[in-house]
C-alpha positions in Angstrom: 85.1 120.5 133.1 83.6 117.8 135.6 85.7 116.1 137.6 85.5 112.7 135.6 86.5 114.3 132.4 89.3 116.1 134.2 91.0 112.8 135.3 90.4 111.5 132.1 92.3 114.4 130.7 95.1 114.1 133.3 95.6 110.2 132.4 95.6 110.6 128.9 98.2 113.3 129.4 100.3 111.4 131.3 99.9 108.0 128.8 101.3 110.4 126.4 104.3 111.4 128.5 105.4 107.5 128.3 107.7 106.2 126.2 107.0 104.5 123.1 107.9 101.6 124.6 106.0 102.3 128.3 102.8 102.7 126.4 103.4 99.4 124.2 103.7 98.1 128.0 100.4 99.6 129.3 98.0 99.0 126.2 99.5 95.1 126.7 98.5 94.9 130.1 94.9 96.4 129.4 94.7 94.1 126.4 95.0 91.1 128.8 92.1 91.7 130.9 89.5 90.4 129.1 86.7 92.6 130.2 88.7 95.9 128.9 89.9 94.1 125.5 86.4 93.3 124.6 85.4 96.5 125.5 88.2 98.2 123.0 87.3 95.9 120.4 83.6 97.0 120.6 84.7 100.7 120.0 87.0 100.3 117.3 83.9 98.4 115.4 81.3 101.3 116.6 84.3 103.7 115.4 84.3 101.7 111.7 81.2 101.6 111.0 80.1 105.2 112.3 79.7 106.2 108.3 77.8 103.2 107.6 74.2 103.5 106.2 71.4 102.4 109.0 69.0 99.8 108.4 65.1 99.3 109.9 66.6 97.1 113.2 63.1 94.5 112.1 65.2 94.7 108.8 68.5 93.3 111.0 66.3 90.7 112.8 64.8 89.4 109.6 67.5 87.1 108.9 68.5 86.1 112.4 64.7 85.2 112.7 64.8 83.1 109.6 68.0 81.3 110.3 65.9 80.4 113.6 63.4 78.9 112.3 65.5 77.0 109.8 67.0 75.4 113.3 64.3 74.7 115.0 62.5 72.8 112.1 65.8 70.9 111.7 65.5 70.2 115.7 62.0 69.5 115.1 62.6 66.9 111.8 65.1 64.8 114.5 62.8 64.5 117.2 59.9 63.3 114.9 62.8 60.7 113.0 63.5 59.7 116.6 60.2 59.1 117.8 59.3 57.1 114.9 62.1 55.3 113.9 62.5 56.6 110.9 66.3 56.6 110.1 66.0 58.6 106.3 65.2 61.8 108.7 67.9 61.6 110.3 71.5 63.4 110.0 74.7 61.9 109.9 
């Protein structure tokens, strides 16, 4: 085994050596670092949706791309009501 996965090994043996109550203590404190919380929470959704069927990623973009444009001609429709005054473009 290479030395990285070995002290992984060793450290995961040793969590499991804690107490109930030890470990509650250590996952809290890694749960406070933001860096490492986001980073669990991104593996536990990987882990969720490993089963899931996959799709095309220009199929995943398609709607991302329309909502978009849907913004920008919104954007787009203000500026023009601005620059001409007229106030039944605008939004309230």
């Amino acid at each position: 085994m290479k030395t990285k996965g070995a002290t992984a090994e060793v450290f995961l043996t040793a969590f499991r050596t804690l107490t109930r109550k030890e470990q509650d203590i250590f996952l809290s404190t890694i749960l406070k670092d933001k860096r490492l919380r986001e980073d669990l929470i991104d593996i536990a959704i990987a882990e969720s949706r490993v089963r899931d069927k996959s799709r095309p990623f220009r199929d995943f973009l398609r709607p991302l791309k329309n909502a978009q444009n849907v913004i920008l001609r919104e954007r787009s429709d203000r500026r023009i009501s601005v620059e001409t005054g007229d106030s039944s473009l605008r939004s309230e």
